[in-house]
C-alpha positions as CSV (number, residue, x, y, z in Angstrom):
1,X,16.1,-16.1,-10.0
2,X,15.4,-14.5,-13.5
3,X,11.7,-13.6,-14.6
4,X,12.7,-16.1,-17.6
5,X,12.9,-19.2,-15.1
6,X,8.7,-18.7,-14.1
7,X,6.2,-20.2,-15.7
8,X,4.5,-17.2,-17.3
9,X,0.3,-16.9,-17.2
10,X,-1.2,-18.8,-20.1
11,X,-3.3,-17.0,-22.0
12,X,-6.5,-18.2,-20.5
13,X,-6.0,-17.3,-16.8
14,X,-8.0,-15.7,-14.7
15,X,-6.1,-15.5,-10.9
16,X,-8.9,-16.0,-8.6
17,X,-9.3,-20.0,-10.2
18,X,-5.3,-19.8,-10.1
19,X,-5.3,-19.3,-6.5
20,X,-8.1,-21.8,-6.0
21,X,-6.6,-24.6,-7.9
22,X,-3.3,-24.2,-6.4
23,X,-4.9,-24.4,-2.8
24,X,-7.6,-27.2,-3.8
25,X,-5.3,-30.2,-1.3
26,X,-5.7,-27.3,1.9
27,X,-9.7,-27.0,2.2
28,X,-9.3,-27.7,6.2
29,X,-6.1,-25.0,6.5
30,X,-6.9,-21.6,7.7
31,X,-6.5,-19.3,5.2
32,X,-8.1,-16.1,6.8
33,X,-8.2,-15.3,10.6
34,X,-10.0,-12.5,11.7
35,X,-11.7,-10.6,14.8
36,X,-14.9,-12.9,14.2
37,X,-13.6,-16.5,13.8
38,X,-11.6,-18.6,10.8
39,X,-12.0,-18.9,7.5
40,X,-10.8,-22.4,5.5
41,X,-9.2,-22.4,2.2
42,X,-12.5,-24.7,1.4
43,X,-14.8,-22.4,2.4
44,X,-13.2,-19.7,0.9
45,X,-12.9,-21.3,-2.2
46,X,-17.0,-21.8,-2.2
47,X,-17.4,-18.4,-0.9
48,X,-15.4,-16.9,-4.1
49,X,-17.1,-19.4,-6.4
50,X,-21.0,-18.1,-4.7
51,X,-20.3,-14.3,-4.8
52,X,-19.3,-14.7,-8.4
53,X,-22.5,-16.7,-9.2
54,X,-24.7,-14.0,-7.0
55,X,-22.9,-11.1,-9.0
56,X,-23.9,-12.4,-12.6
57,X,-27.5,-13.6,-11.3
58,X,-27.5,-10.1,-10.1
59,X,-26.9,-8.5,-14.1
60,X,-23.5,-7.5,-13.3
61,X,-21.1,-8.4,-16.8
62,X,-18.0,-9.1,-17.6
63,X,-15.2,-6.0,-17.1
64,X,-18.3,-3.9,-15.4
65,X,-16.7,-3.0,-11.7
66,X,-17.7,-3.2,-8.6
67,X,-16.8,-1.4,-5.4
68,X,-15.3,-2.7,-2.2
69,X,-15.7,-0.2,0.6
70,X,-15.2,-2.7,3.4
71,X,-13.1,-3.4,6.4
72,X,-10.5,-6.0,6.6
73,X,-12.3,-8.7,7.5
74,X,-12.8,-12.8,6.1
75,X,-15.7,-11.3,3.8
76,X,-13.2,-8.7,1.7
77,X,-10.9,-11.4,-0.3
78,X,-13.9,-13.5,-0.6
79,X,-15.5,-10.4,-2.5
80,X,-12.5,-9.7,-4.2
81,X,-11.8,-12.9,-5.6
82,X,-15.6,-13.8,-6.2
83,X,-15.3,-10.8,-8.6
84,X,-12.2,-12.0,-10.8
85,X,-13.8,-15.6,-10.8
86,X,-16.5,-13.9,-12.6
87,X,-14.5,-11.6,-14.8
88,X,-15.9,-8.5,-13.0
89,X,-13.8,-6.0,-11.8
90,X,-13.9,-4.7,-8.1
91,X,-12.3,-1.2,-7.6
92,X,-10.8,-2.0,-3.9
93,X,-11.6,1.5,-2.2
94,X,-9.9,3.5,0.8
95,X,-12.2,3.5,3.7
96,X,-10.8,6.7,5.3
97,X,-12.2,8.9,2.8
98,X,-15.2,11.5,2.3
99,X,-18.9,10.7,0.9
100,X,-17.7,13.2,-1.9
101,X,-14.9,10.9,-2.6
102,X,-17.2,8.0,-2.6
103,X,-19.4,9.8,-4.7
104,X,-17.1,10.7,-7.6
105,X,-15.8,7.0,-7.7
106,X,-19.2,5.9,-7.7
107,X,-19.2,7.8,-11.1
108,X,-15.9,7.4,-12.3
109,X,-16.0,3.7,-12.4
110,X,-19.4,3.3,-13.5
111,X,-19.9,0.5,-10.7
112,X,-22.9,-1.8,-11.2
113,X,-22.4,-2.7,-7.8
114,X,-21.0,-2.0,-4.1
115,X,-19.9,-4.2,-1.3
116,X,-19.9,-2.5,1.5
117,X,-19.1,-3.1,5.6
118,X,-22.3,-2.4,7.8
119,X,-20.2,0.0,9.6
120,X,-18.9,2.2,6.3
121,X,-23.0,1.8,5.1
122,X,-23.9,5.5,6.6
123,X,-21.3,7.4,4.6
124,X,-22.4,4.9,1.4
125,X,-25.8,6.3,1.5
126,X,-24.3,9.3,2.1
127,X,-22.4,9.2,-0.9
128,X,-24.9,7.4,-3.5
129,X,-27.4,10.8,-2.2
130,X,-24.4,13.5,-3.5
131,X,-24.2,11.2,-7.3
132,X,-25.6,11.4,-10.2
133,X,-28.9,10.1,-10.9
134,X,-26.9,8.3,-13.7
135,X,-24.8,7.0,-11.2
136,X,-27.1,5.7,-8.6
137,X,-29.6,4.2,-11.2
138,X,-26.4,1.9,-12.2
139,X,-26.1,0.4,-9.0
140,X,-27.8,-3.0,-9.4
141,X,-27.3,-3.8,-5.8
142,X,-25.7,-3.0,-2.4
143,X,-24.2,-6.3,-0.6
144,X,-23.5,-6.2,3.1
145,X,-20.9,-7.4,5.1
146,X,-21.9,-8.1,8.4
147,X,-25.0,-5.7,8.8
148,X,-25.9,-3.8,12.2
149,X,-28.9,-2.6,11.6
150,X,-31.8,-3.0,9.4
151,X,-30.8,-3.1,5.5
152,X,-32.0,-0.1,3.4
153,X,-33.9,-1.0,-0.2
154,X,-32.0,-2.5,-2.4
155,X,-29.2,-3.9,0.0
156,X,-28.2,-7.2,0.4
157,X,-26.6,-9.7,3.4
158,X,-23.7,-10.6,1.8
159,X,-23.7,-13.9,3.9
160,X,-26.6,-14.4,2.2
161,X,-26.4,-13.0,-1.5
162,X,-23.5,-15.8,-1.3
163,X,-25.8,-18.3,-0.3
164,X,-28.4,-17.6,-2.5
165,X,-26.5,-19.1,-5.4
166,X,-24.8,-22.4,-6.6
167,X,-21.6,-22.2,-6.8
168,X,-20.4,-21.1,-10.1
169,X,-19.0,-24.0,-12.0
170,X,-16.1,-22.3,-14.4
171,X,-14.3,-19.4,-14.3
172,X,-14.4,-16.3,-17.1
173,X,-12.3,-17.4,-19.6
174,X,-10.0,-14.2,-19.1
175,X,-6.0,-13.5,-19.4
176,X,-3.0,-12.1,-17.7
177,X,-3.4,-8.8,-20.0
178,X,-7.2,-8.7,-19.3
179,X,-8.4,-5.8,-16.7
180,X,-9.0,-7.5,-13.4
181,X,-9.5,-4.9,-11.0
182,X,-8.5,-1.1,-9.9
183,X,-7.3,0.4,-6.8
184,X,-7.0,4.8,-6.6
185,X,-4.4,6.5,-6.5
186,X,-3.9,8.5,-3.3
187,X,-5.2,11.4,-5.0
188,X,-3.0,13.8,-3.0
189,X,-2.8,16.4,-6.2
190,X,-6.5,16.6,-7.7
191,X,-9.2,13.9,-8.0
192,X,-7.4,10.2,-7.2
193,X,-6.8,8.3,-10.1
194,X,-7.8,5.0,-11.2
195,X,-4.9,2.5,-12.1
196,X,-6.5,-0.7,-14.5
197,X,-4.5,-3.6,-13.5
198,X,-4.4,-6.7,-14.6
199,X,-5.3,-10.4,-14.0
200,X,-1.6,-11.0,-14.4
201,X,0.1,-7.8,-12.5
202,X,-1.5,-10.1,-9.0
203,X,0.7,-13.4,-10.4
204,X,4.0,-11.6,-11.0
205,X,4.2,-9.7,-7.7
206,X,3.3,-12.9,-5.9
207,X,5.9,-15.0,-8.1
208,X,8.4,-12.2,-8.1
209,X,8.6,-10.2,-4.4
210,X,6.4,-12.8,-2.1
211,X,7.9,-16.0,-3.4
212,X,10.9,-15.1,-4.5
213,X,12.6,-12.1,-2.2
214,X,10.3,-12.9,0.9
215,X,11.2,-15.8,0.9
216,X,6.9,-17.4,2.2
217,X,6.3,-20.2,2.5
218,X,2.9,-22.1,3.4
219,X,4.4,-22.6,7.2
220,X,3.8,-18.5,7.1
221,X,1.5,-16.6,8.9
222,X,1.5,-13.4,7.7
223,X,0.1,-9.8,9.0
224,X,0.1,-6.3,7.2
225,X,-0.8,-3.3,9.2
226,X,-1.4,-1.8,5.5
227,X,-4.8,-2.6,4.7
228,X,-6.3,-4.7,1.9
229,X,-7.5,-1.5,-0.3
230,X,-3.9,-0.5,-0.5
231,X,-1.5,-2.2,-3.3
232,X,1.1,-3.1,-0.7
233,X,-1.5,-4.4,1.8
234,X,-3.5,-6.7,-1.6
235,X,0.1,-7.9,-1.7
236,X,0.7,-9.0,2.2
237,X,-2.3,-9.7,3.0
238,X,-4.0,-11.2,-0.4
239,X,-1.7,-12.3,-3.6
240,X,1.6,-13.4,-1.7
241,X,-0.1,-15.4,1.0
242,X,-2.9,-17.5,-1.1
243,X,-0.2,-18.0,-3.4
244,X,1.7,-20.5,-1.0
245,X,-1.0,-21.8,1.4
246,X,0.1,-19.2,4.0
247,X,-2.6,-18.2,6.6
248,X,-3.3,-14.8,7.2
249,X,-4.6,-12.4,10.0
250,X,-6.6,-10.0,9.3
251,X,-7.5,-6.5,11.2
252,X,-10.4,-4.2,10.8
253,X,-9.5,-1.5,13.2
254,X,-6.1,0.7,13.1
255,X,-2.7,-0.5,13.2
256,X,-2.0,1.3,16.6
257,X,1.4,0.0,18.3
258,X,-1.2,-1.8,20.6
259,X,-4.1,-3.8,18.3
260,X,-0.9,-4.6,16.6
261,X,0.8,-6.2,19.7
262,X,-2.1,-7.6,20.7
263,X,-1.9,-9.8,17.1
264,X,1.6,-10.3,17.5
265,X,1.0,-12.4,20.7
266,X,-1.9,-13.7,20.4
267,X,-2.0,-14.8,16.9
268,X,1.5,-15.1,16.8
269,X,2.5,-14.3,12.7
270,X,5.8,-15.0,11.6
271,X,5.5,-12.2,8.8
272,X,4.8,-8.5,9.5
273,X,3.8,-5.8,6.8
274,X,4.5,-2.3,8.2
275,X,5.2,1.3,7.2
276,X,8.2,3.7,9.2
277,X,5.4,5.7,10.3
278,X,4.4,2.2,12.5
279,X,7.8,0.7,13.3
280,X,8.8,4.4,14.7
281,X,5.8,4.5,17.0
282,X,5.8,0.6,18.1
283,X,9.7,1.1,19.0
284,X,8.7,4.1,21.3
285,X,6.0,2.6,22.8
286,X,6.4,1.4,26.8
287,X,4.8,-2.1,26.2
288,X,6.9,-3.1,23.4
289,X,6.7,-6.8,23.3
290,X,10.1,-8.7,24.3
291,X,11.7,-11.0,21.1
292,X,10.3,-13.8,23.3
293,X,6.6,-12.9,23.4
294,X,6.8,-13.2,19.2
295,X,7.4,-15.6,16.4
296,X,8.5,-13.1,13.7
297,X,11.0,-14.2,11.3
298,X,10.7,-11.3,8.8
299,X,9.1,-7.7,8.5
300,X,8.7,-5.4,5.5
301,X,8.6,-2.3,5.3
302,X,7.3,0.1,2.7
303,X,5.2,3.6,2.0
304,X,8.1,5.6,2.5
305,X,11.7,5.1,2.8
306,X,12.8,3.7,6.1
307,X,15.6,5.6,8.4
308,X,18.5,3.4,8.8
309,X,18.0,4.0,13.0
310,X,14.7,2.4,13.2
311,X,15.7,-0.3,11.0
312,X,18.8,-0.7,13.4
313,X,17.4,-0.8,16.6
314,X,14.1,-3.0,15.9
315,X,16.5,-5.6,14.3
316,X,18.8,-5.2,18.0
317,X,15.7,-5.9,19.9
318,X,13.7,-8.3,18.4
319,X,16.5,-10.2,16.5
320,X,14.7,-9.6,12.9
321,X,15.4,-8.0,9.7
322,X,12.8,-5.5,8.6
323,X,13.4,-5.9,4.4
324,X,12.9,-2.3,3.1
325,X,11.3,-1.6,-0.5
326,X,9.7,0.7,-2.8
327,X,6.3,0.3,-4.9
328,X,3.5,2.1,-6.2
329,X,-0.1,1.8,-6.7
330,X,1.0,2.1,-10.9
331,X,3.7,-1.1,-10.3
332,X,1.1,-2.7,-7.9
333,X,3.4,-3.9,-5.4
334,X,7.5,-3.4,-4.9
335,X,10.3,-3.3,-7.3
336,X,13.3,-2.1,-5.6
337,X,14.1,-4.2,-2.4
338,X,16.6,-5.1,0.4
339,X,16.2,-8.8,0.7
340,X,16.9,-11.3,3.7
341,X,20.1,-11.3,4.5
342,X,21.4,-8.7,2.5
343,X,20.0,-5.9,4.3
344,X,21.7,-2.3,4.0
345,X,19.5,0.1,6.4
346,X,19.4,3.7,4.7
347,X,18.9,2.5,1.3
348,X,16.1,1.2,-0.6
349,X,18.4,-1.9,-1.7
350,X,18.6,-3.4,-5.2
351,X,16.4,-4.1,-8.1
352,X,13.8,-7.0,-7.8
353,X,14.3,-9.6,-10.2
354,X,12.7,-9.4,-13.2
355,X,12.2,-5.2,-12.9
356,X,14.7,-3.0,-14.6
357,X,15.8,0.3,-12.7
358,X,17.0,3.7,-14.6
359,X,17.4,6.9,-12.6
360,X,17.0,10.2,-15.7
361,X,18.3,13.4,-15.3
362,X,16.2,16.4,-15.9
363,X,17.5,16.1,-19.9
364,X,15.7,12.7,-19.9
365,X,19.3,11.1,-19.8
366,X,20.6,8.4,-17.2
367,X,22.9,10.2,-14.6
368,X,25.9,8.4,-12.9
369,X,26.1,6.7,-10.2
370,X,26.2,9.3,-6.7
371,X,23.9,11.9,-8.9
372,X,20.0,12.4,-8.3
373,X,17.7,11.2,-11.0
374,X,14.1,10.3,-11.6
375,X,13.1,7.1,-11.0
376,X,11.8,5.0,-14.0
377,X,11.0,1.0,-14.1
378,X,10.2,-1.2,-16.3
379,X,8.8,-4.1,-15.0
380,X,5.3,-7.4,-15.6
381,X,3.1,-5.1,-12.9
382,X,2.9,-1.8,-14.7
383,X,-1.0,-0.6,-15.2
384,X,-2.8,-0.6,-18.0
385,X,-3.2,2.8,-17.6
386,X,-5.1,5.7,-15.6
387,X,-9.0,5.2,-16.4
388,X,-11.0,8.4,-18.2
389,X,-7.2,10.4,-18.0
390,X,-5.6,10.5,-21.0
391,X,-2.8,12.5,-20.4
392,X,-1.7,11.5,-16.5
393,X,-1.6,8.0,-18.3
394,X,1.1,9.2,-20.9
395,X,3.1,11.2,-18.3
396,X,3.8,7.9,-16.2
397,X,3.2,5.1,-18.6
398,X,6.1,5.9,-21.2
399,X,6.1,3.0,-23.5
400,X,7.5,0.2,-21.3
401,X,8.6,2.1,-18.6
402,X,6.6,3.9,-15.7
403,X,7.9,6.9,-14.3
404,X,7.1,7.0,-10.4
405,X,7.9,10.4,-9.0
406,X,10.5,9.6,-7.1
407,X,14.0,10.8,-6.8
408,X,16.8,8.6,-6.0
409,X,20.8,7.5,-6.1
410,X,22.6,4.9,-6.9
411,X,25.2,3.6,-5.1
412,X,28.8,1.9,-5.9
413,X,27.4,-0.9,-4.7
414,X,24.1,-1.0,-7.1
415,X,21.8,-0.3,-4.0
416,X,19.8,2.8,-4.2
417,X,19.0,5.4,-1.4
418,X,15.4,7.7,-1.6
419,X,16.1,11.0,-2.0
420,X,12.3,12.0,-1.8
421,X,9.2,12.7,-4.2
422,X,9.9,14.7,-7.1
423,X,7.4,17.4,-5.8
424,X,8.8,17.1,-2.7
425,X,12.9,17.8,-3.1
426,X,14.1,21.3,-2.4
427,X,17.0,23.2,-4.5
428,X,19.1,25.2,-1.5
429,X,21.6,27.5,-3.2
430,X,21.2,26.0,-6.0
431,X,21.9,22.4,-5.1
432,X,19.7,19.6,-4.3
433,X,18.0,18.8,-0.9
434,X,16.4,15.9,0.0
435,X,13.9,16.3,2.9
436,X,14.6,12.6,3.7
437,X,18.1,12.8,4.2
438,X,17.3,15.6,6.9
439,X,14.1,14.2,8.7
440,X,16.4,10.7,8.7
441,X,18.6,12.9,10.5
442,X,16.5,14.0,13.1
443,X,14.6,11.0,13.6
444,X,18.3,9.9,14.9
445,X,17.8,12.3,18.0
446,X,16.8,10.6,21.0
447,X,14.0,12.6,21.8
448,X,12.4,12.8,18.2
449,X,9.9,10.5,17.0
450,X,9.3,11.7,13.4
451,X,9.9,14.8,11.5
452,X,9.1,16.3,8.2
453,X,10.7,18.8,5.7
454,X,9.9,21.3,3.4
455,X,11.1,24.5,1.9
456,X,9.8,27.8,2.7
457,X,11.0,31.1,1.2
458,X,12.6,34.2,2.9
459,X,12.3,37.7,3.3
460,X,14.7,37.4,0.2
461,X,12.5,34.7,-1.7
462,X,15.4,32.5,-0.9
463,X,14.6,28.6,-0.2
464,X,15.1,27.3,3.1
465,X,14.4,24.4,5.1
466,X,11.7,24.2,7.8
467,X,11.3,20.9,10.0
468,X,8.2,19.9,11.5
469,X,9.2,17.6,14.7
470,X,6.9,15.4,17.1
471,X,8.7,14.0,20.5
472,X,8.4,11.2,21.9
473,X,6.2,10.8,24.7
474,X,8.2,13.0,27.7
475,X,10.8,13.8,25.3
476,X,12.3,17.2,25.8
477,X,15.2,19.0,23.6
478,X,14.8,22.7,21.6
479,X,15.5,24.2,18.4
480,X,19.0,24.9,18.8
481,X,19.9,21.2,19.9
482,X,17.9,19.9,17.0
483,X,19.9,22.2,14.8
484,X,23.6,21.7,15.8
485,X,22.8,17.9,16.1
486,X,22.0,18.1,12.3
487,X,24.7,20.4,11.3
488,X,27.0,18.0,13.1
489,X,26.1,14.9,10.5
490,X,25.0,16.2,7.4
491,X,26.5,19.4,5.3
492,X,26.2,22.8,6.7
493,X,23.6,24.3,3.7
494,X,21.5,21.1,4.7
495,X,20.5,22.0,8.2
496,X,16.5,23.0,8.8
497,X,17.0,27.3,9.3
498,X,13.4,26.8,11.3
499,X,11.9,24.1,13.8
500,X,8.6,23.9,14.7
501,X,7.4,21.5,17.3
502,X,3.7,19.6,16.3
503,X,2.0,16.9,17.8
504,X,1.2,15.2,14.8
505,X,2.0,15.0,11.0
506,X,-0.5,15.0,8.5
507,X,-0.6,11.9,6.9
508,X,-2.1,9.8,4.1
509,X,-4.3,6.7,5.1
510,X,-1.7,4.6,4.3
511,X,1.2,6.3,6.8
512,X,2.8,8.7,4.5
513,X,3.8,12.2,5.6
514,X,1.8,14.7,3.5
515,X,4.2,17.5,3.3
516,X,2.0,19.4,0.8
517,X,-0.2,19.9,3.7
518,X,2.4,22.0,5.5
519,X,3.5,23.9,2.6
520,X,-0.2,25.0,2.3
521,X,-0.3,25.8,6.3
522,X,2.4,27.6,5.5
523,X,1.5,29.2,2.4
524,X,-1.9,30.2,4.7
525,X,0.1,31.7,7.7
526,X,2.5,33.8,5.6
């Protein structure tokens, strides 16, 4: 369906009161399910309406942000949402991350405010003691979600900040192009980056991917093993479910191949969220769940690209399509899909309604189809820009097109296939090399789990390939297997001329392989 056949935003929308008005006939439904009990769409609705009271009683204004350092849990879309109702807006923060990082955000975003899990409180203080003064003196308030221990001065029960107020009556009177709320940027080159998105951005992604490829409905359960900080995990597991009246579980510990089977049978989701990283280590694990101990109709799939094989084989056992995409934190959510029933494993699939694709040579030009190119899109989700950073905003923002990083092909067939991140791809005698075509490879071997690749130069300064592998658990094989069984399916110049054997990849909090990490191990060892 075109973008021209949706109802666009009207230009006083704000998309927490969007999401409550179109839920407003399911206040008994379960909207959130979590380790602690259930949360109706009627309670959540007064929840949302109470936090946004409690925030404005509390001297936080309009645009000012707030942080969310919290768990997945029934209190983090409550805060969330309670935030847009009252046209503040709450930077969603990564909970894997340092007191220095915590501390620099505190100060980039200015925040008036922090919500915070009782568990995550120790690194908060941590973090508010290595600010500014300027920065800590901001902070009107700390609120708490589901304290453990004695609150510290100036901290606040969230249960009860919520309850301390009347519900607010109205909504801010913002609109789709009005700043609603921020999530970081990995940060994997220099300090993380804040992307500004909008109250729209949440609508079209819902309308567009969740509605329209996905395919939800409010019969749905749905369950993302990304978390809620994460732009693909706001999508699974906030925007596209509320959106339809779906019910969601959520999860506050780590999407191991176990909690995640555990939710699969016990709270039995027709709709998983995932990342290769997952799928590859559920697939390999000895208590993999029969297709008769689930209800899943659907997975997705997104981070990094997925390898045709473990698309393959979790579709042969448990009888479902996983639909493969590609987003970014700067388009909020995917853009370039498979979609149910047209599912081709090894590519990325086609463009998403409503988001236009062009792949750019290093000249800036579009390159034909079969050639690498730079991925750019233009697309309703794009972000406002990067806050405080000038210049990273005009690299990637380029008028009405956002260029990701990514390189890619496009096929005869109009499908596109990763060819890896711009940083990442590797020029071998003078040609091309995706690292993702040859860890695909590998991951093909029976006895490999995952791999990663990177150049490293020779004796001669040359460029070569060096793979990083992890068996599976009781897997044996050598170098000289892995290397023949590449050479045997890909061009000779694109086998790895070195193997090492790890026990784990470094990886980002939200399952992608951080290769820069091995080029500086490498860089250190040589």
């Amino acid at each position: 369906m075109p973008m021209s056949a949706i109802a666009a935003p009207s230009a006083h929308f704000n998309f927490a009161h969007h999401l409550l008005e179109r839920n407003a006939g399911r206040a008994q439904k379960p909207a959130y399910i979590d380790d602690a009990g259930t949360l109706t769409y009627g309670d959540l609705a007064l929840q949302v309406r109470r936090i946004a009271a409690g925030l404005l009683k509390a001297g936080v204004r309009r645009e000012e942000r707030v942080l969310l350092l919290m768990h997945d849990c029934n209190d983090w879309p409550a805060a969330f949402l309670g935030a847009l109702y009252a046209g503040v807006v709450p930077v969603a923060l990564n909970t894997l991350l340092t007191a220095d990082d915590y501390a620099y955000m505190l100060e980039h975003s200015r925040a008036q405010a922090v919500f915070v899990s009782g568990a995550l409180l120790p690194v908060l203080k941590q973090a508010l003691g290595r600010a500014s003064a300027e920065a800590r003196a901001a902070v009107k308030t700390v609120i708490v979600s589901r304290p453990d221990g004695a609150l510290p001065e100036n901290a606040q029960d969230l249960a009860e900040f919520a309850s301390a107020s009347a519900a607010l009556a109205a909504p801010a009177p913002v609109g789709p192009d009005v700043p609603g709320f921020w999530l970081y940027s990995s940060g994997s080159t220099g300090r993380p980056k804040g992307c500004v998105h909008t109250h729209g951005n949440l609508y079209w992604t819902a309308e567009l991917y969740g509605v329209r490829v996905l395919g939800l409905t409010e019969a749905d359960t749905c369950f993302s093993a990304a978390k809620l900080f994460f732009a693909y995990g706001l999508g699974n597991g906030l925007s596209f479910p509320l959106s339809v009246g779906a019910t969601t579980v959520l999860m506050a510990e780590r999407p191991t191949p176990d909690a995640t089977f555990k939710r699969w049978m016990e709270k039995r989701p027709t709709v998983f969220f995932g990342a290769p990283t997952g799928f590859a280590g559920m697939l390999a694990a000895a208590n993999l769940p029969a297709k008769s101990a689930v209800s899943l109709r659907l997975a997705s799939s997104a981070g990094e690209a997925l390898p045709a094989d473990l698309g393959e084989r979790f579709t042969r056992h448990f009888g479902v399509e996983i639909i493969d995409g590609i987003g970014s934190t700067e388009m909020l959510h995917i853009f370039l899909s498979n979609a149910p029933g047209r599912v081709r494993y090894g590519t990325t699939g086609w463009p998403v309604a409503g988001y236009e694709i062009e792949l750019r040579g290093e000249d800036g030009r579009p390159v034909p189809d079969g050639e690498i190119g730079d991925l750019y899109i233009k697309g309703p989700s794009a972000a406002l820009m990067y806050w405080g950073n000038r210049e990273k905003s005009r690299d990637t923002f380029q008028g009405a097109w956002t260029r990701s990083g990514d390189k890619y092909v496009r096929n005869q067939d109009g499908s596109y296939t990763y060819s890896g991140r711009s940083d990442d791809m590797l020029k071998v005698s003078g040609i091309y090399v995706s690292p993702f075509e040859v860890e695909a490879t590998l991951a093909q071997h029976a006895a490999v789990l995952e791999a990663a690749v990177i150049g490293v130069n020779d004796a001669q300064g040359l460029t070569r390939t060096k793979a990083f592998v992890v068996l599976k658990p009781g897997a044996v094989t050598d170098e000289a297997a892995l290397k023949a069984f590449v050479k045997d399916r890909l061009a000779p110049y694109k086998y790895p001329r070195a193997i090492e054997f790890v026990t784990e990849l470094p990886k980002t909090a939200t399952g992608k392989i951080q290769r820069f990490r091995l080029r500086e191990k490498e860089a250190a060892e040589s």
